[in-house]
C-alpha positions as CSV (number, residue, x, y, z in Angstrom):
1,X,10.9,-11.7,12.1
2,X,11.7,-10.3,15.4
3,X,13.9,-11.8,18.1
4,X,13.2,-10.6,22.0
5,X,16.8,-10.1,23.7
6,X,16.9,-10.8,27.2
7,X,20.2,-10.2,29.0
8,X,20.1,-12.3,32.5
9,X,22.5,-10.5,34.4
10,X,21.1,-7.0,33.8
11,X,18.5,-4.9,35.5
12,X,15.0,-6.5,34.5
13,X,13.0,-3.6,32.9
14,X,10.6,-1.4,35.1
15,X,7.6,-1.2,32.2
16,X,6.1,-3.8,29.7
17,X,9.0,-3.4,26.7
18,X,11.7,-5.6,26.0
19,X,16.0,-4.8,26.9
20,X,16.5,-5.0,23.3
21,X,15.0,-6.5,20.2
22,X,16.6,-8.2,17.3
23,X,15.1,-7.4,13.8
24,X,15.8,-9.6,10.7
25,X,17.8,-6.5,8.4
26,X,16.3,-7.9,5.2
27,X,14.6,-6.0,2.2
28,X,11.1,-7.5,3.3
29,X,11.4,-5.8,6.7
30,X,12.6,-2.8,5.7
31,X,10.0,-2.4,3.1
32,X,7.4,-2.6,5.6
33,X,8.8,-0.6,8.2
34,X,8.9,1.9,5.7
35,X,5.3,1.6,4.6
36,X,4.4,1.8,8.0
37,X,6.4,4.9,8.2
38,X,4.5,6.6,5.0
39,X,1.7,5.5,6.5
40,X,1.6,7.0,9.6
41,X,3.0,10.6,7.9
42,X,-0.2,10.7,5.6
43,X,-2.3,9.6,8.3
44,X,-1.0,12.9,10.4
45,X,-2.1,15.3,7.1
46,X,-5.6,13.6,7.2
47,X,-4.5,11.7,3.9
48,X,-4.4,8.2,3.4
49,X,-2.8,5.4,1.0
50,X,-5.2,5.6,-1.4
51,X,-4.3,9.3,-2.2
52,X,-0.4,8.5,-3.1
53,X,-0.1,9.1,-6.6
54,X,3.6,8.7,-7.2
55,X,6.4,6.4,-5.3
56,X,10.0,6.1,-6.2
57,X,11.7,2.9,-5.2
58,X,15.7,2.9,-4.6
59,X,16.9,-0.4,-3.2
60,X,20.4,-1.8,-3.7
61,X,19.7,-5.1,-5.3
62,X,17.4,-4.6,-8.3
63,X,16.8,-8.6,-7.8
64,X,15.2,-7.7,-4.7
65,X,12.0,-6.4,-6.8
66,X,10.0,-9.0,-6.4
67,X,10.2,-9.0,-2.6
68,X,9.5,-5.2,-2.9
69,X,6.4,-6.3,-4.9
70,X,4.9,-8.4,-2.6
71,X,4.8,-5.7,0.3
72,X,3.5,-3.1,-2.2
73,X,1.1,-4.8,-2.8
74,X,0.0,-5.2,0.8
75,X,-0.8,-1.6,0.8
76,X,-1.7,-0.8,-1.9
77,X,-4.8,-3.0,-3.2
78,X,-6.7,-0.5,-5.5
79,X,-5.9,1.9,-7.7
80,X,-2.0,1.8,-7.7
81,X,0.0,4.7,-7.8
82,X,2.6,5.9,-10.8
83,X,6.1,4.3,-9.5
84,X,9.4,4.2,-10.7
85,X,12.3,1.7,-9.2
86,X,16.0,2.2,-9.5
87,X,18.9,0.2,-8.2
88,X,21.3,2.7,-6.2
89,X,25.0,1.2,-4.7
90,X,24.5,3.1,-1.7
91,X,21.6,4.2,0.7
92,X,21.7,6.3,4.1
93,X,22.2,4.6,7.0
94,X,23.2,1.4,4.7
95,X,19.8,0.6,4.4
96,X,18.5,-2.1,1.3
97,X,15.8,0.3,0.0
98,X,14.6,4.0,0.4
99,X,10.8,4.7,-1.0
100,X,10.0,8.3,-1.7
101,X,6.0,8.7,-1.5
102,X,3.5,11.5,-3.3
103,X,-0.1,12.1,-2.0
104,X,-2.8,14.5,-3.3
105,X,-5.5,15.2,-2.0
């Protein structure tokens, strides 16, 4: 869930965005975001998700699987691709999971 921040006593913004905008740091957005992320990189080598064959998970919480699962599965629908997950103490940027994707064509 996103939050819209609007600061009163600032300049109001010359274009249709927001000041600022307050994300939910949780291990169902962040696997999304990241999804989105591999999805838009395929998309720019004329590839798509259904041509990932491998993914390696890395999240901090190993109990945090099941949320993991749920947003896999939203892109993933057919044939699913070979994956691996791992728990790992500590990710760049302190982030709760890092997903390394392989496509062929």
């Amino acid at each position: 869930m996103k939050k819209n921040i609007i600061k009163t006593n600032m300049t109001a913004t010359v274009g249709p965005y927001s000041q600022a905008i307050k994300a939910d740091n949780n291990i169902t957005t962040q696997t999304d975001q990241i999804f989105k992320n591999i999805k838009a990189i395929i998309n720019a080598a004329s590839t798509t998700l259904t041509d990932v064959v491998r993914c390696s998970c890395f999240t901090k919480n190993v109990n945090n699987l099941d949320a993991l699962n749920v947003v896999y599965a939203k892109y993933f629908e057919t044939i699913l691709p070979a994956r691996e997950c791992a728990e790992s103490c500590n990710l760049p940027k302190n982030a709760l999971i890092a997903i390394h994707a392989i496509c062929h064509e």
